[in-house]
GUMAR-384640 format. One record per residue (C-alpha): residue in one letter; x, y, z negated. Coordinates in steps of 0.5 Angstrom, whole numbers, plus 2048, in hexadecimal, padded with zeros to 3 digits. Layout:
AXYZ/...
end
This chain:
X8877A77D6/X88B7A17D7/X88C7A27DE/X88D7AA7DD/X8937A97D9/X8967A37DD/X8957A87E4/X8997AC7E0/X89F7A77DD/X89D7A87D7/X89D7A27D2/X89779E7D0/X89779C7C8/X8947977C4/X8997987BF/X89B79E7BC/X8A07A17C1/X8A67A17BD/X8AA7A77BC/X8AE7AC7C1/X8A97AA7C6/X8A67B17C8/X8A07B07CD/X89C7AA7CC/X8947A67CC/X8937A27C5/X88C79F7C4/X88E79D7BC/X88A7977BB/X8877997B4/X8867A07B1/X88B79E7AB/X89179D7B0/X8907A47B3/X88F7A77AB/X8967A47AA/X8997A77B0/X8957AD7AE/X89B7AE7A8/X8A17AF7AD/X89D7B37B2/X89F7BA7B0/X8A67B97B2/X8A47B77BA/X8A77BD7BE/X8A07BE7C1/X89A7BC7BD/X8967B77C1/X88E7B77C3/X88A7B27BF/X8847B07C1/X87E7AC7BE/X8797A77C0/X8747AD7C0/X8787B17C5/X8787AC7CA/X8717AB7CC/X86E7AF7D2/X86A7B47D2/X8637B37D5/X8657B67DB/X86C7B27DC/X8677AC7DA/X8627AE7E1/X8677AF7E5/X86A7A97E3/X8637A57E4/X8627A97EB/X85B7A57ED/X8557A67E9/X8557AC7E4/X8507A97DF/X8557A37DE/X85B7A77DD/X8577AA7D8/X8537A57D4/X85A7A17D4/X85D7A77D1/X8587A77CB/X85A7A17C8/X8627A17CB/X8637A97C9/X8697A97CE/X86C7A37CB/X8727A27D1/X87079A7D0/X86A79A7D1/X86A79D7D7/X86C7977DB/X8677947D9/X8627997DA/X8657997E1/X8647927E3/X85D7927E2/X85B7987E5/X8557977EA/X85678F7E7/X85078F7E2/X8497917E2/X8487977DF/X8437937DA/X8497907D8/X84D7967D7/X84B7967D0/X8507907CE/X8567917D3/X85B7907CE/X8587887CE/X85A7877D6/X85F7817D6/X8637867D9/X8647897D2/X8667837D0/X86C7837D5/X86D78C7D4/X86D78C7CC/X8707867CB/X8777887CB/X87578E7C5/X8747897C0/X8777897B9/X87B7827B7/X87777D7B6/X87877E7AD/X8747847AE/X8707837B3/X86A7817AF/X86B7877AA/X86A78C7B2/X8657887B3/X8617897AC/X8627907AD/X8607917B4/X85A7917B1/X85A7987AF/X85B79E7B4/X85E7A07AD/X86279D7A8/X8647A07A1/X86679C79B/X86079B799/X85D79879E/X8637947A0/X863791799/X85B78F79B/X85E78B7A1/X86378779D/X86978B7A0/X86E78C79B/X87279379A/X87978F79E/X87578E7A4/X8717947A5/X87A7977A4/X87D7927A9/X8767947AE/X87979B7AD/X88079A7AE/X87F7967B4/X87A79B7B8/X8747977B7/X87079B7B3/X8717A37B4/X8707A87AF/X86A7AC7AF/X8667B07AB/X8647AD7A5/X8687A77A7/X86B7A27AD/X8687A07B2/X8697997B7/X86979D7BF/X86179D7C0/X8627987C7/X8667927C3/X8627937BD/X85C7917C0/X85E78C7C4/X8617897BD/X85B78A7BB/X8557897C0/X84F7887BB/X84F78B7B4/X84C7867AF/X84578B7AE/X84578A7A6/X84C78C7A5/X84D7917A9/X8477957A6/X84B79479F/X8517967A2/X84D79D7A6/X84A79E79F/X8507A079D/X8537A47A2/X84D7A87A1/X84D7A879B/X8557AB79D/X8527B17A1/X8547AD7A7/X84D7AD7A9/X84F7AB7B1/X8537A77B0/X84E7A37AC/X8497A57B1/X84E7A17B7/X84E79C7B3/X84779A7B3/X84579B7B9/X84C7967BC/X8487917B6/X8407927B9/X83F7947B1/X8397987B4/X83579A7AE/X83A79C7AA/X83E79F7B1/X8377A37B1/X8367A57AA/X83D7A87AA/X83B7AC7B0/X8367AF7AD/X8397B17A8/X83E7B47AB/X83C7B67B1/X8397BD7B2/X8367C37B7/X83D7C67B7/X8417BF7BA/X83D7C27C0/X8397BD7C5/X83F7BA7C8/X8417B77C2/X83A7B57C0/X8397B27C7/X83F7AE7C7/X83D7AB7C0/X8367A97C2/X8387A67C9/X83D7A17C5/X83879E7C2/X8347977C5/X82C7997C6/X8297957C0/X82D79A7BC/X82B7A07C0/X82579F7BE/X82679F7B6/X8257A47B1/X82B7A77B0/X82C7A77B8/X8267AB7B8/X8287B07B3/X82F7B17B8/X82B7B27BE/X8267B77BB/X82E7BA7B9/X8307B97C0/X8297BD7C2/X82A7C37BE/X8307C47C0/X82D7C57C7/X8297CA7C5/X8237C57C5/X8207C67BE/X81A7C37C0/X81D7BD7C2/X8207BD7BB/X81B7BD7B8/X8187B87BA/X81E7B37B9/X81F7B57B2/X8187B47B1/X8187AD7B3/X81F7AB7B0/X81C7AD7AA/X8187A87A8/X81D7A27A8/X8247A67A7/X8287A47A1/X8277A879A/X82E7AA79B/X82C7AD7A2/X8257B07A1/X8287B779E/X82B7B77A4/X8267B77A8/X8207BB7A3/X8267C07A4/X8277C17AD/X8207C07AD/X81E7C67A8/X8237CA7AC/X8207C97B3/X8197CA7B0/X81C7D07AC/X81F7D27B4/X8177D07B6/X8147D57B1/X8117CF7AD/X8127D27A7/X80F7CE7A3/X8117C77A5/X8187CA7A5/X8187CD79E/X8157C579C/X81B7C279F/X8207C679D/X81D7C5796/X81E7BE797/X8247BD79A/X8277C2794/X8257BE78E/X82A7B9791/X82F7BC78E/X8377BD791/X8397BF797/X8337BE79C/X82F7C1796/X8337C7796/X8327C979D/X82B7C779C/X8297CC797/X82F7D079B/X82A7D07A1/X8237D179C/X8267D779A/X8277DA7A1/X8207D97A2/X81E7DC79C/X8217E279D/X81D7E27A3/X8167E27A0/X8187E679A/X8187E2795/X81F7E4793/X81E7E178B/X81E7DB78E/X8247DC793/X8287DF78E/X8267D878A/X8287D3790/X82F7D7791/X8307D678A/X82E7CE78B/X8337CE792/X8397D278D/X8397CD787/X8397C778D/X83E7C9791/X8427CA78B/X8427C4789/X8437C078F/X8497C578F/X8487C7796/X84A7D0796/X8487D179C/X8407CF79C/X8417D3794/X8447D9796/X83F7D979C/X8397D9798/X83C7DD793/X83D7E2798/X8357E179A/X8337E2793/X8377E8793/X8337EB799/X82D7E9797/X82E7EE790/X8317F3796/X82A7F279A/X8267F3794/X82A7F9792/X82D7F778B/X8347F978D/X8377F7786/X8357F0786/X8387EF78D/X83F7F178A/X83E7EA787/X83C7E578C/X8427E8790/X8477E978C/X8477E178B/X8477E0793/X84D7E4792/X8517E178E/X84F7DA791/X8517DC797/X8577E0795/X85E7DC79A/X8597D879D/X8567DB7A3/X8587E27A4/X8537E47A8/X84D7E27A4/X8517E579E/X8527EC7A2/X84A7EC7A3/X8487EB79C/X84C7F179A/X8497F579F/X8437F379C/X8447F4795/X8477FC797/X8407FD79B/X83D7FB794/X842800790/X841806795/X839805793/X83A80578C/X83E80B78D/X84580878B/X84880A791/X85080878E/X84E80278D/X84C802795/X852805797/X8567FF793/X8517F9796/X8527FC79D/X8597FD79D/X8597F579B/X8557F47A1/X85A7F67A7/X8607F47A3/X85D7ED7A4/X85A7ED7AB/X85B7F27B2/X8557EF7B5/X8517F47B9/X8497F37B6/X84D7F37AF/X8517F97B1/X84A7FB7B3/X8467F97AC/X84C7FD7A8/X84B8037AC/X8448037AB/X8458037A4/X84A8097A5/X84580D7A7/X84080B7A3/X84580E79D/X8458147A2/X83F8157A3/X83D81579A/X84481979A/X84081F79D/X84481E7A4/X83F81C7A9/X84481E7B0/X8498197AD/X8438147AC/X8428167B4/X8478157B6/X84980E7B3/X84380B7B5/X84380E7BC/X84B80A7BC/X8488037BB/X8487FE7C1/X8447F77C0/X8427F27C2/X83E7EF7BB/X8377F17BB/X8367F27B5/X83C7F77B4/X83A7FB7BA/X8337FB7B7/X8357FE7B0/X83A8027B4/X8358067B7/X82F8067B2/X8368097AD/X83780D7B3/X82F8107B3/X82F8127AC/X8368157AE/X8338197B3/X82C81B7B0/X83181E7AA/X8358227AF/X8308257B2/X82F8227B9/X82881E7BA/X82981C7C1/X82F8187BF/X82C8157B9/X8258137BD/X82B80F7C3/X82F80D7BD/X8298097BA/X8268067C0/X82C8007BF/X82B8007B8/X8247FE7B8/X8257F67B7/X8277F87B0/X81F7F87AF/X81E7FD7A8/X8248017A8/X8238027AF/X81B8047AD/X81E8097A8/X82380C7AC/X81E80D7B1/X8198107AB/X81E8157A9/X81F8167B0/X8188187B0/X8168137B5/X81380F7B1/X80E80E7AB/X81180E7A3/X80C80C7A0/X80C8057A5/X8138057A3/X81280579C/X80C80079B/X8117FB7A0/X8177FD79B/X8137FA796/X8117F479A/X8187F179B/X81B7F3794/X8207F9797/X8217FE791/X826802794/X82280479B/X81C805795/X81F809793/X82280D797/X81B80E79B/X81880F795/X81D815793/X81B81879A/X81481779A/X81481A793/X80D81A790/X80E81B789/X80D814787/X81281278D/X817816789/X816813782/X81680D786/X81C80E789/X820811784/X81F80A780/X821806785/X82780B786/X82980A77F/X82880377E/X82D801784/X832807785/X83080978B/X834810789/X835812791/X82D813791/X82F81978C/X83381C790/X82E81C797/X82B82179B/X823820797/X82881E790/X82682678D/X81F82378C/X82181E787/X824823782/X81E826780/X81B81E77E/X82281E779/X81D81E772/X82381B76E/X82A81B76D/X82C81576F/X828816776/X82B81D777/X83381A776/X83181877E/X83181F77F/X83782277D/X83982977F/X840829783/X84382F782/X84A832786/X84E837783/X854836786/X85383A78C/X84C83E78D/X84683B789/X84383578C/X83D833788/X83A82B78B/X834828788/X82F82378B/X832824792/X83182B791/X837830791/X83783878F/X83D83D790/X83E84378B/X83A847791/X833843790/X832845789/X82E84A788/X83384E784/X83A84D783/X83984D77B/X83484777B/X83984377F/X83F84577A/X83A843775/X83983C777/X84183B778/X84383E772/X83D83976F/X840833773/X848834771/X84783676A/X84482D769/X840830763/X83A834761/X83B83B761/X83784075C/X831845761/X83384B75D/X83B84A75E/X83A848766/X83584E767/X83A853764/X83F851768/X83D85276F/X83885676E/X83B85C767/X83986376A/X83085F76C/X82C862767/X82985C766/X82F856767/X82B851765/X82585376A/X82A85376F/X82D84C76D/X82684976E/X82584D775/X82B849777/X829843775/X822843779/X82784577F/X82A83E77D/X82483B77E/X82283E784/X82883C787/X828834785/X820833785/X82183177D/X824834778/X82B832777/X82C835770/X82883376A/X828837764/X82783575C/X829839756/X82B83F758/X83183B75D/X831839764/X832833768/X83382F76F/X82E82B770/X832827774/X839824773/X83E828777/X84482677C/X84A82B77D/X85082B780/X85382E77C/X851828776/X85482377B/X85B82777C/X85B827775/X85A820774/X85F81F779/X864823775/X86281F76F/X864818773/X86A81C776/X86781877D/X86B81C782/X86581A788/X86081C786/X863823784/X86682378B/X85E82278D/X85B828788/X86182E789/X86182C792/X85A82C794/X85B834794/X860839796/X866837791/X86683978C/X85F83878B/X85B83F788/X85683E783/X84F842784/X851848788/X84B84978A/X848849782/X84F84D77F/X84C85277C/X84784E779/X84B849776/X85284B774/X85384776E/X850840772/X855842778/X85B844774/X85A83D770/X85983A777/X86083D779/X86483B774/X862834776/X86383477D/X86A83777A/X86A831777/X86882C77B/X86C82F780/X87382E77C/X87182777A/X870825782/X87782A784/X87A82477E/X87781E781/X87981F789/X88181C78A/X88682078A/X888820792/X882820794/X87E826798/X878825794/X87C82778E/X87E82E792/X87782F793/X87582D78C/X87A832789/X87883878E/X87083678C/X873838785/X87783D786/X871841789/X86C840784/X872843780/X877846783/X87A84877C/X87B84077C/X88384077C/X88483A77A/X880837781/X88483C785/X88A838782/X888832784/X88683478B/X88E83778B/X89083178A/X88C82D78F/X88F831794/X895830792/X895828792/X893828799/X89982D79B/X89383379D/X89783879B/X89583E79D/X88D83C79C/X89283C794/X895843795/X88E845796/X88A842790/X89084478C/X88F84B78E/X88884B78C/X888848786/X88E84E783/X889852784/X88484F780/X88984F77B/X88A85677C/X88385777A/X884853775/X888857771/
end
């Protein structure tokens, strides 16, 4: 830079530049001499470059190019020298001069000795950068262990020799170990037990190496070191080590490491089982834990399940993991109580050694072990935690937990709650398999909504390179298809389902490609309630019914309700609390709609059109009604009212395969609980909730009709109807702003329920009149002069 700024007629400083001079080079002799001239910088007509110690350096391509001989030395001369200009000379000047058994002790050429000379501190802190050059790491901790006092380690800075880094300062790597060619072993394990103990583990672990600390260098790699640093990194800490040490115990536990992450788990085990024997107490669950993995990966169930038991009674992290890695094996035996317990034991010691990350991972395991088993409501718990751990610390795993728990409320028929979860989840994440998991949960909502080409569609849509989505994708995909009607493209859909093992089976036996009774004893086997269930349903033997049902109440399976094979179940409803499953939904805005059990009927599939007013009047009216009072009602001219009453009565039976009137007292009942529309709008006038009006009175023709196919039947029922709809309409006009188009439509909705509504044709005059529609004015004007005339 020197010969730049000279080329160029630029001055070259050594003192801070005095002021007017515009283009200059200054080198500050201290960081304290650029701080103070920092003051007055502001004022510069152009504000100068800064550069520090750090951005000098060269890359390792500057530095090859430089070193344009053997590659391999550019490259392990740059490990140590990291860029550091100075060091470049030396390492040019000894280039194709040292064997390359030397290669490791560069920095101890007497060539150093000329080189790096002229970068030492003054002779007053030469001592105190020696002392330091210990450590590729100085804090003030660990200065004060070395006898450096607090003005030292600042006048080191301040000149340059000690730069800031992460956690602390550090002398140029080369310098250093050239101050300090042979660490005293005793007090550089002191001092790397503190760095570890910091957090700045490799920095203890360079230490200890430059030190020939072997048996703690190895201890602290064990520990440390896992499958995921990747072969490079496990290679690279073993060839490091002298051959007596190669052949220690805890070396042999790395080099199992190393050949399980090549794929080589019988070499794996083998070294962890010769390691074991001698390795330290502090590493033996280290080691009891990798080999129960790569017995678990060798289908040695048994000897993995005793080392992962072993390696989880130790507690702490490494425990944790153990009885995280049990768990998982558990799972795939069936012992889904003893998982359930090694998850619980994984939670309690993630949390305690504070690490989020391992707690919500098996929080989320334990969530979908209860999933797996079909107790959706004990799921909520395990991932409601993993949320709220995870919550602003990693999006992605965060989106996907609320993918999670919005399938688990879509199944316990809270499909709210869902919408809310997954709208959480694309808030947090674009990513193309969440996009996917989201949309198959959207259709899986659609597809219980009774809206199964939506489903299709949906599903067809969603591309994906996770097999695992594209598995669930197509085994929802199968049902979808089976309920539409179209079983060529249910078959297709489950051929790629198939890994999904018995939910595949079951779609298949719904299919009618496959045995139902199999699938129930295999449901039975793996601890899978929902699937029980659901097999048991359409088998639908009466035991299996009973069963079935129980299951149902027991862990709110409502959508099963609702289901093509459903119907079978109502009859089982013995007691009240098991009949509440079955309620009749009713609709009366609009023409009669009745649903119960996945089963809907219209006015036209009752055998009369009295017996479906009589269940309607039964329904609206909330209370029992008196047999005499309904028989003169809707049957006045019958010889025999009462007769005819009870005829309708038995239609009703015929027509829902149960009775779904009871009588006592002289008085008739529902036997089920009832659903209305109308009950809903009621309520929401009540709670002057404008959405949900907006929902009722805009499912059909605005303004809604009440009963026409039954208006004869029911007056009084659709006159009370209509004065709510009145209502509820006015309340909805009231809530929409005021320049709003919502609120002109409102206001028209109104007017055509009640056209003698002066008040609302006011109102929409003056709507017009505000947005300047004169003429649309003009015209309700006239309209509403004469509904006034006919008023009078």
């Amino acid at each position: 830079m020197t010969e730049w700024a000279r080329s160029h007629a630029l001055p070259v400083w050594r003192d801070p530049p005095p002021p007017g001079e515009a283009r200059w080079l200054w080198w500050p002799r201290s960081r304290r001499e650029l701080a103070a001239w920092s003051e007055q910088a502001d004022s510069l007509e152009t504000a100068p470059l800064v550069l520090s110690g750090a951005e000098l350096r060269l890359t390792q391509e500057e530095w090859r190019a430089a070193l344009s001989g053997d590659p391999a030395w550019a490259d392990h001369t740059f490990g140590l020298a990291q860029g550091w200009p100075a060091a470049l000379e030396l390492a040019r000047g000894l280039a194709g001069h040292l064997p390359e058994e030397e290669w490791e002790e560069w920095f101890r050429h007497p060539l150093a000795d000329v080189r790096l000379a002229p970068f030492l501190p003054p002779t007053e802190l030469r001592e105190a950068a020696r002392a330091l050059a210990l450590t590729p790491l100085v804090t003030p901790e660990v200065a004060a262990r070395l006898g450096v006092a607090s003005l030292q380690v600042d006048a080191l800075t301040d000149g340059g020799w000690l730069w800031p880094v992460a956690g602390g300062w550090s002398l140029p790597g080369v310098l250093r170990r050239w101050l300090c060619p042979l660490p005293d072993p005793a007090l550089a394990r002191e001092v790397a037990g503190m760095l570890h103990r910091a957090g700045r583990t490799p920095q203890a672990l360079t230490l200890l190496r430059e030190a020939g600390a072997w048996d703690d260098l190895l201890t602290l790699q064990a520990r440390e070191l896992r499958v995921g640093a990747g072969p490079d990194a496990l290679r690279l800490a073993l060839r490091g080590l002298p051959p007596f040490w190669r052949e220690q115990p805890a070396a042999l536990y790395l080099a199992g490491v190393l050949a399980r992450a090549c794929g080589d788990p019988a070499r794996a085990e083998e070294l962890y089982s010769r390691a074991l024997p001698d390795l330290p107490p502090t590493l033996r669950p280290l080691a009891l834990n990798a080999r129960g993995v790569v017995r678990a990966m060798r289908g040695e169930s048994a000897g993995a399940l005793e080392d992962l038991g072993g390696a989880a009674r130790a507690g702490g992290l490494t425990g944790g993991e153990a009885a995280h890695n049990r768990a998982t094996l558990l799972v795939q035996l069936g012992r889904h109580a003893e998982a359930e317990r090694d998850l619980g034991d994984a939670v309690a010691a993630f949390r305690e050694a504070g690490d989020l990350g391992r707690e919500a991972r098996s929080l989320e395991a334990l969530g979908a072990l209860h999933f797996g088993r079909g107790l959706l409501t004990e799921a909520l718990g395990p991932y409601g935690q993993a949320l709220a751990l995870l919550e602003g610390h990693r999006l992605g795993a965060t989106a996907l937990t609320h993918v999670n728990l919005a399938e688990v409320h879509a199944l316990l028929d809270d499909p709210a709650q869902a919408r809310t979860h997954l709208a959480r989840a694309q808030a947090l994440s674009v990513a193309p398999d969440l996009r996917g998991w989201v949309a198959r949960v959207q259709a899986l909502l659609a597809l219980q909504g009774g809206h199964p080409r939506t489903a299709r569609t949906l599903l067809e849509q969603i591309p994906t390179e996770d097999p695992s989505l594209r598995a669930e994708t197509a085994l929802l995909l199968a049902r979808t298809c089976r309920e539409l009607g179209d079983p060529d493209a249910a078959r297709a859909a489950l051929e790629e389902a198939r890994p999904l093992g018995l939910r595949a089976d079951l779609e298949a036996a719904l299919q009618g490609e496959g045995d139902l009774g199999a699938v129930v004893e295999e449901a039975r086997r793996e601890d899978a309630r929902l699937e029980l269930a659901t097999a048991l349903l359409h088998r639908g033997t009466p035991e299996d019914l009973t069963e079935a049902l129980a299951l149902i109440r027991a862990h709110g399976y409502r959508p099963l309700l609702r289901g093509g094979t459903a119907h079978r179940l109502v009859a089982h409803a013995g007691d009240e609390a098991t009949r509440a499953l079955f309620p009749l939904e009713i609709r009366v805005l609009g023409p009669l709609r009745v649903t119960q059990a996945g089963r809907v009927w219209e006015s036209g599939d009752f055998p009369t059109r009295k017996s479906a007013a009589l269940l309607v009047a039964l329904a609206l009216s909330g209370r029992s009604q008196p047999r005499e009072g309904l028989a003169e009602r809707f049957w006045p001219g019958a010889k025999n009212p009462v007769a005819s009453l009870q005829t309708a009565i038995y239609h009703l039976r015929s027509t829902f395969g149960v009775s779904p009137i009871s009588s006592a007292r002289g008085r008739l009942t529902l036997t089920f609980p009832v659903r209305s529309d109308l009950a809903d709008l009621y309520a929401a006038v009540t709670d002057r909730d404008p959405e949900r009006l907006g929902v009722l009175i805009r499912r059909e023709a605005t303004p809604p009709t009440v009963l026409p196919d039954l208006a004869a039947e029911l007056h009084e029922e659709r006159e009370l109807a209509e004065r709510l709809v009145l209502d509820a309409l006015q309340v909805y006009a009231a809530a929409q702003p005021g320049d709003s188009v919502e609120r002109r439509d409102a206001l028209r909705a109104l007017i055509g329920a009640d056209p003698l509504d002066v008040g609302a044709r006011t109102e929409l005059i003056d709507w017009h009149l505000a947005r300047g529609e004169h003429e649309s004015a003009a015209q309700e004007r006239t309209r509403l002069e004469e509904v006034q005339r006919e008023l009078e």
